[in-house]
C-alpha positions in Angstrom: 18.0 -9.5 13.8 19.1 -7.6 17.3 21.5 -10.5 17.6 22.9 -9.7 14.3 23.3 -5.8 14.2 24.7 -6.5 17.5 27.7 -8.9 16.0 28.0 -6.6 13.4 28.8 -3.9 16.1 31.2 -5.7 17.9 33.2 -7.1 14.3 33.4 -4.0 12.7 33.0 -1.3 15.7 30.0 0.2 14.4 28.5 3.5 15.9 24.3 3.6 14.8 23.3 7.1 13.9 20.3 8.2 12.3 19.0 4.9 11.7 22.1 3.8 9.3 25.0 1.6 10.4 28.0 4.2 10.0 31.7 2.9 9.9 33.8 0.4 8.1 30.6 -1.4 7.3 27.3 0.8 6.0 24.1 -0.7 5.4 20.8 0.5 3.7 17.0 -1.2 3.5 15.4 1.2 1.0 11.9 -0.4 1.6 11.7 0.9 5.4 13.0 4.5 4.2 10.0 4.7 1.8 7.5 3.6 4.4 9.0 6.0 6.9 8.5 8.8 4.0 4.7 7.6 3.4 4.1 7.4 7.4 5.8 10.6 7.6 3.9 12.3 5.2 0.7 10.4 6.6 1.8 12.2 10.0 2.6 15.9 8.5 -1.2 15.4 6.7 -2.8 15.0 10.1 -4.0 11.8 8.3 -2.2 9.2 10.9 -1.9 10.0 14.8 1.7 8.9 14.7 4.8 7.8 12.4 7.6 5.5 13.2 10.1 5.8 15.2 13.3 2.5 15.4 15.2 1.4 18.3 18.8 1.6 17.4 20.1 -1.5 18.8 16.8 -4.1 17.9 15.5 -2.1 15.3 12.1 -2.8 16.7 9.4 -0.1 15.6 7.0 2.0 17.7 4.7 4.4 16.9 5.4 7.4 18.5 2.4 10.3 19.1 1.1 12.7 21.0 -1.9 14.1 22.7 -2.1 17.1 20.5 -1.1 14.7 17.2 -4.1 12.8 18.2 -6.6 15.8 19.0 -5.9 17.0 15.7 -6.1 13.6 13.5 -9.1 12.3 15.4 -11.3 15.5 16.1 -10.3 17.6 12.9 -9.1 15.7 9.9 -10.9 11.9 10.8 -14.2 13.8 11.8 -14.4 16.0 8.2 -13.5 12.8 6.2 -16.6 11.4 7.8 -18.2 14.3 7.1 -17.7 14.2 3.9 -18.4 10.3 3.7 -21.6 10.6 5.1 -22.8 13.9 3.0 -21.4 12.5 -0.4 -24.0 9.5 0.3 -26.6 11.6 1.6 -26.2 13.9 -1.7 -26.2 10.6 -3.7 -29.4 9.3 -2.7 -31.5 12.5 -2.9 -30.1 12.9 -6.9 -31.5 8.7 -7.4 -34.9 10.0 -5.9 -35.1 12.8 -8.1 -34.3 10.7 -11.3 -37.3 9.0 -12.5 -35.4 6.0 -14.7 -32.7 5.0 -12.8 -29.8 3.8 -15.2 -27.6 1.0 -14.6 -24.4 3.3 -14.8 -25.9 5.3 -11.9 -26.2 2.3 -10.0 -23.0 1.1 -10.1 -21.8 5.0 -9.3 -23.6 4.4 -6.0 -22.3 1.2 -5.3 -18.5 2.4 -6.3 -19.0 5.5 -4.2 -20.3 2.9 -1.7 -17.2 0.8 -1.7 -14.6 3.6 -2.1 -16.3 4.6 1.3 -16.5 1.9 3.0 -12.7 0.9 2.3 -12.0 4.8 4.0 -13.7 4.2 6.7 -12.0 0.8 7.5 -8.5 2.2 7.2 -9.6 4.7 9.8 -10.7 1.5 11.9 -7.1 -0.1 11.3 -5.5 2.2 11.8 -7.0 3.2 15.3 -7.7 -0.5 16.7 -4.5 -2.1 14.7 -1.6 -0.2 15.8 0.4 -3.3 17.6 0.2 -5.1 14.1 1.4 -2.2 12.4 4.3 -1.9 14.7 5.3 -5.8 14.0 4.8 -5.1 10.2 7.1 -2.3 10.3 9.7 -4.3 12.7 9.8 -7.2 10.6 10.5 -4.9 7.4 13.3 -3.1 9.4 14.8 -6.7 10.8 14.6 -8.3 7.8 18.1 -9.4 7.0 17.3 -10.1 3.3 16.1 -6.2 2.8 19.4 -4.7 4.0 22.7 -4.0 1.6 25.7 -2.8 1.9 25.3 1.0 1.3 28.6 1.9 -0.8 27.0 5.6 -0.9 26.4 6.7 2.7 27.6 10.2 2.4 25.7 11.0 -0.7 22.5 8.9 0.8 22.8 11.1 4.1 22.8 14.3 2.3 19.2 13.6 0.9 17.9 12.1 4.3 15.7 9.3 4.0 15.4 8.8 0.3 17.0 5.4 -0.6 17.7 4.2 -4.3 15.1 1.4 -5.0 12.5 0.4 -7.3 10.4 2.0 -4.2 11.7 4.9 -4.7 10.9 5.3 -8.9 7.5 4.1 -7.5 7.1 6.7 -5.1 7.6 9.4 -7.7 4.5 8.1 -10.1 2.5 8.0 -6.9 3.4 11.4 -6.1 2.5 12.4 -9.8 -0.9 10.8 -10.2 -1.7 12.6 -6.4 -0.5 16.1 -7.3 -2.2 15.4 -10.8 -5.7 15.2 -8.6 -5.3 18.8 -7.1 -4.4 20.0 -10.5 -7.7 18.8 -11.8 -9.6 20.1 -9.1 -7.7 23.3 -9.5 -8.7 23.6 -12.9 -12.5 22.5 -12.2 -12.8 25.2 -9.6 -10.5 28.3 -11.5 -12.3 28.0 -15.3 -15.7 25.7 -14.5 -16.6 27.8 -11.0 -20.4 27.7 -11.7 -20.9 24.3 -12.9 -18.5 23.5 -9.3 -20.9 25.4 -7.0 -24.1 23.6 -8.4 -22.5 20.4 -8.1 -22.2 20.9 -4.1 -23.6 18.0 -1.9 -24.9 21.3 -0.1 -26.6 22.8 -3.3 -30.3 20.5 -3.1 -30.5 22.6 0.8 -30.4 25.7 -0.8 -33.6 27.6 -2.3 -32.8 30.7 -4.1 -36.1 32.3 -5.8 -34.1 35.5 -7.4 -34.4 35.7 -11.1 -31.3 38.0 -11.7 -28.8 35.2 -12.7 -25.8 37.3 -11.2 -27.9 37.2 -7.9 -28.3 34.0 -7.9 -25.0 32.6 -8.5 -22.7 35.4 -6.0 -25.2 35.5 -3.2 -24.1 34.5 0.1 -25.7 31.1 0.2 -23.8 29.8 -2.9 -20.2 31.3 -1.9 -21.1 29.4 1.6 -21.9 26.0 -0.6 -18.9 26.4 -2.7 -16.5 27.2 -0.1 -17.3 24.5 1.7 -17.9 22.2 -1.2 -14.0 23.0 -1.9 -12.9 21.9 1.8 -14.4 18.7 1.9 -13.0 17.8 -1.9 -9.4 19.0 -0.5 -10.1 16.9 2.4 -11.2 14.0 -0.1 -7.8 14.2 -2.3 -6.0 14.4 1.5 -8.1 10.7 2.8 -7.0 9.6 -0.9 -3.2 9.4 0.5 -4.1 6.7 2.9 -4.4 3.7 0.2 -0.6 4.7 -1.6 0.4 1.9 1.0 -1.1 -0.6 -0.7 0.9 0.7 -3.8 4.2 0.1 -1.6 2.7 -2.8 0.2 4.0 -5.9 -2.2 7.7 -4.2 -2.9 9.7 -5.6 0.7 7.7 -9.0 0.7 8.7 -9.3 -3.0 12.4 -8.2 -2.8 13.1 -10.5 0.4 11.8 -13.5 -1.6 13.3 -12.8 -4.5 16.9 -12.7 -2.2 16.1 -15.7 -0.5 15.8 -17.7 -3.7 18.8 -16.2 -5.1 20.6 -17.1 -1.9 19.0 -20.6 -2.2 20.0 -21.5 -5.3 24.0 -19.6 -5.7 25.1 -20.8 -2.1 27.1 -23.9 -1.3 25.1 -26.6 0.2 26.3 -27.2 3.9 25.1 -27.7 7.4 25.3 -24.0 8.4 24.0 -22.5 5.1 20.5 -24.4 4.8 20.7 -22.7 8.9 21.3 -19.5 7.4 18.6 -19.9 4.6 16.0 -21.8 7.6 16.8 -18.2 9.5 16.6 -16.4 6.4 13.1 -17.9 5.8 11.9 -17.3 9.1 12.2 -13.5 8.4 10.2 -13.8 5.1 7.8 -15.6 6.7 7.5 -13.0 9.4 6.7 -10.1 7.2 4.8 -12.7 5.4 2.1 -13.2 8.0 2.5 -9.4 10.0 1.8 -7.6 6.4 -1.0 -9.8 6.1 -2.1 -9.6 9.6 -2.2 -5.4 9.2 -3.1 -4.8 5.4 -4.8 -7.9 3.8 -8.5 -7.4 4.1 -8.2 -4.2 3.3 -6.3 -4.5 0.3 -8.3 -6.8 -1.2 -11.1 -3.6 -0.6 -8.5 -1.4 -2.2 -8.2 -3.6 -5.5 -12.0 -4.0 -5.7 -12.5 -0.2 -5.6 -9.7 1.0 -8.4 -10.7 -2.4 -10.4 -14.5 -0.7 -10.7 -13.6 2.8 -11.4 -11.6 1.7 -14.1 -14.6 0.5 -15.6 -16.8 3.2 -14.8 -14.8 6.6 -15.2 -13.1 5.0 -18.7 -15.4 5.8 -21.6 -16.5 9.2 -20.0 -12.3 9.6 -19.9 -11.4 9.1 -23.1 -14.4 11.0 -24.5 -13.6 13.9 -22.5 -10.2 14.3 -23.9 -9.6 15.9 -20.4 -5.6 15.7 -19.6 -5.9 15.6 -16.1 -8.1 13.0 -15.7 -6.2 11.0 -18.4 -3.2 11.2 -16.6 -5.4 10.1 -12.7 -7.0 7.4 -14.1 -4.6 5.3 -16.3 -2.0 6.5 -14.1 -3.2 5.1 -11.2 -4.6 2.6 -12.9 -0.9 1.7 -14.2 0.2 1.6 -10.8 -2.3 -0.6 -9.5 -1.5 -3.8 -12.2 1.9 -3.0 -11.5 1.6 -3.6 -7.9 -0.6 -6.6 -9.1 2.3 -8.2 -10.6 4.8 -7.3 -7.7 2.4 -9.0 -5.7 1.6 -12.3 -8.2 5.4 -12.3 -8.8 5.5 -13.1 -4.4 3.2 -15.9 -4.9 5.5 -17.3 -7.9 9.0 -16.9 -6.2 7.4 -18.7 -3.3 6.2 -21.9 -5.4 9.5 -22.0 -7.3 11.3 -21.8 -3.8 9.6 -24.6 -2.5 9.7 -26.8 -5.4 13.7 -26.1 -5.6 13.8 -27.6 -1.9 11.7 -30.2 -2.7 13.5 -31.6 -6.2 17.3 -31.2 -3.7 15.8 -32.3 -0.8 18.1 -35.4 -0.8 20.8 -33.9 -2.4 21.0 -31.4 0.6 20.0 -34.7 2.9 22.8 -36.3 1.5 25.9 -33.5 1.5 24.5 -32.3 5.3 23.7 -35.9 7.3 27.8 -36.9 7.4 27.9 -33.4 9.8 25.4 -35.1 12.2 26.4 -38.7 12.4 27.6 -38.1 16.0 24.1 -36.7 17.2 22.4 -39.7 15.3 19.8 -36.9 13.9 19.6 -35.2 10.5 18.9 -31.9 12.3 19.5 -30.2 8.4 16.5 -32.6 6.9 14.4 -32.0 9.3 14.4 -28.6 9.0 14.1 -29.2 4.8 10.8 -31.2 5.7 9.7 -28.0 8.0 9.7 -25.6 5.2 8.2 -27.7 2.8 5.3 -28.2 4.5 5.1 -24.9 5.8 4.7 -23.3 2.2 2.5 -25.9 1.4 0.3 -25.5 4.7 0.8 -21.5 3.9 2.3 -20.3 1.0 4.1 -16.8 1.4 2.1 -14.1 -0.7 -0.3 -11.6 -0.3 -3.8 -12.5 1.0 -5.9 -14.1 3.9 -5.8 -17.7 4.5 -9.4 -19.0 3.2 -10.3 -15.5 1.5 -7.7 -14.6 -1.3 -4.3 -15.1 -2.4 -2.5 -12.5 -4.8 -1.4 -14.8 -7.7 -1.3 -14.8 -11.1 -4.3 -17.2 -11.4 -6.6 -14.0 -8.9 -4.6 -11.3 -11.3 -5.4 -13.2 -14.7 -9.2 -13.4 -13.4 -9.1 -9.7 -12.7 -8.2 -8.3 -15.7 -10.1 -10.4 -18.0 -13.6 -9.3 -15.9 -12.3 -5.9 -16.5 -11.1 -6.0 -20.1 -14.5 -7.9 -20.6 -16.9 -5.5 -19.1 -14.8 -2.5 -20.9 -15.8 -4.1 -24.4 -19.1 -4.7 -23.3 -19.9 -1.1 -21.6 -18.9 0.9 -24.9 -22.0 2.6 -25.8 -23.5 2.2 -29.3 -22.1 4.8 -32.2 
């Protein structure tokens, strides 16, 4: 992809500036400008110790920090997220002792709490021990020739920065909707419900107050400690919640390059150089393939388990609280997460309908591309046809970890009917 900004440079005398081709010829790949707003945000949050920064020429990615970036990531924000891991458990367990008939319901509550944890914890370890695959996930996005148009709007995209028209970009806004929509609710919880949020605190069981004035009891110092700290960590909690919106974005450059490279496939003349081209064009889906994989996979499969079980849990006490904002954070996010489902089975499907379209013109192509090679004696063009073929059989390009999942629609069909299922069954009795 160097290669090619580079011969774009020298045809069309192209100054870079600002990480857009400016000149005759103005390009755009709207899935790196959302990533460099969610990494950038990430950054501002004190949730990531760095954010992205391009080479202009290569458009190879590093992750640019600093000691004081990391002082405050790792010794202030990353230390009161486990904080608030560990006491949210801690809390748990001492309420289970207390109860004498431990329901199902409040078994699963532990586990989800469990798993929500456990995938927060993990993203701190990726983040901190995987920051070369990261870097190769984000260069293979920004080199991927499939990703980047022709931007016939350059002035009017410079004067609002970084935002790029996409479907990204419409997705970004519901993310942002269903996050603010959290603070709101705790807003409300802590503004008109102040006494039921104070004994609530993880700090409260700690606490022995033997005052019988009510008033006394509720202002004295020990519970404006509890709630004021109870509020922190919950802030903190709706801050670590910003980590997982890359799984939302994860599936949209994958499936956009695919979807290109089929189109590509299937409208372009059939010669020598254009099955090069489309071999080339390939190798860069592949790429991302394998580097998004390498960087987010196990962990998304965490993230999908975690929303998939609070959907069941939190969705009859939803609906029966008639509460707005937890209408709009649960189905909302919900929403989001089977549409990223799709996006994500939709990968899987392009890829298998890519591969049988080589397959059933496989001599056809063979046939139109061998006369160019007679001289050489080798069908260089078929076998690069049989590479790819058994490459996305060996590997198919998707979402998932070889041997442990792939996002399809066969996973996604599975998913929802074990959800829809156990919703029917959970409904309590009238």
């Amino acid at each position: 992809m160097g290669n090619y900004l580079i011969s774009l440079k020298r045809q069309s005398s192209i100054d870079i500036e600002n990480g857009y081709l400016s000149a005759s010829v103005k390009t755009r790949n709207s899935s790196k400008g959302i990533l460099n707003i969610y990494f950038n945000c990430c950054f501002y949050m004190l949730l990531l110790p760095f954010k992205p920064s391009y080479d202009k020429l290569s458009g190879s990615c590093k992750l640019k920090s600093s000691r004081f970036q990391k002082f405050l990531c790792y010794f202030f924000m990353w230390f009161l997220v486990i904080v608030h891991t560990i006491s949210t458990h801690i809390h748990k367990v001492y309420k289970l002792h207390l109860i004498n008939a431990i329901s199902t319901k409040e078994y699963c509550d532990f586990f989800a709490s469990f798993l929500y944890s456990f995938k927060q914890l993990k993203f701190l370890w990726t983040v901190y021990y995987k920051q070369e695959k990261i870097e190769e996930y984000l260069t293979s996005v920004s080199n991927n020739r499939l990703l980047i148009k022709e931007d016939k709007n350059g002035s009017l995209r410079r004067l609002f920065g970084c935002f790029n028209t996409g479907c990204e970009a419409l997705f970004m806004v519901f993310i942002f909707i269903v996050y603010v929509t959290n603070f709101m609710m705790l807003g409300n919880h802590v503004l008109f419900h102040l006494p039921q949020f104070v004994a609530s605190s993880r700090f409260k069981m700690f606490i022995r107050n033997d005052s019988k004035n009510v008033s006394e009891l509720f202002y004295s110092p020990e519970n404006i400690s509890v709630g004021s700290v109870e509020f922190l960590l919950r802030c903190i909690s709706m801050l670590d919640l910003f980590h997982t919106v890359i799984f939302f974005l994860f599936p949209f450059p994958l499936w956009k390059s695919i979807r290109r490279l089929e189109r590509l496939a299937k409208t372009s003349p059939i010669t020598s150089q254009s099955v090069q081209e489309l071999n080339e064009m390939y190798e860069d889906v592949k790429h991302l393939s394998h580097a998004g994989n390498e960087a987010w996979a196990s962990l998304n499969l965490l993230w999908i388990s975690d929303l998939s079980v609070r959907i069941v849990l939190r969705f009859d006490e939803v609906v029966h609280s008639r509460n707005v904002f937890q209408m709009v954070v649960v189905f909302g996010s919900q929403g989001l997460l089977i549409t990223s489902l799709i996006v994500g089975a939709e990968v899987a499907r392009i890829g298998s309908r890519f591969r049988e379209w080589i397959v059933m013109n496989r001599r056809r192509i063979s046939e139109q591309t061998f006369p160019l090679n007679k001289k050489k004696g080798v069908n260089t063009t078929e076998a690069i046809v049989e590479q790819i073929i058994e490459e996305l059989h060996a590997r198919p390009l998707g979402i998932g970890s070889t041997g442990v999942y792939i996002l399809d629609y066969s996973f996604l069909a599975q998913l929802l009917t074990s959800i829809i299922v156990t919703l029917f069954l959970s409904f309590p009795p009238p």
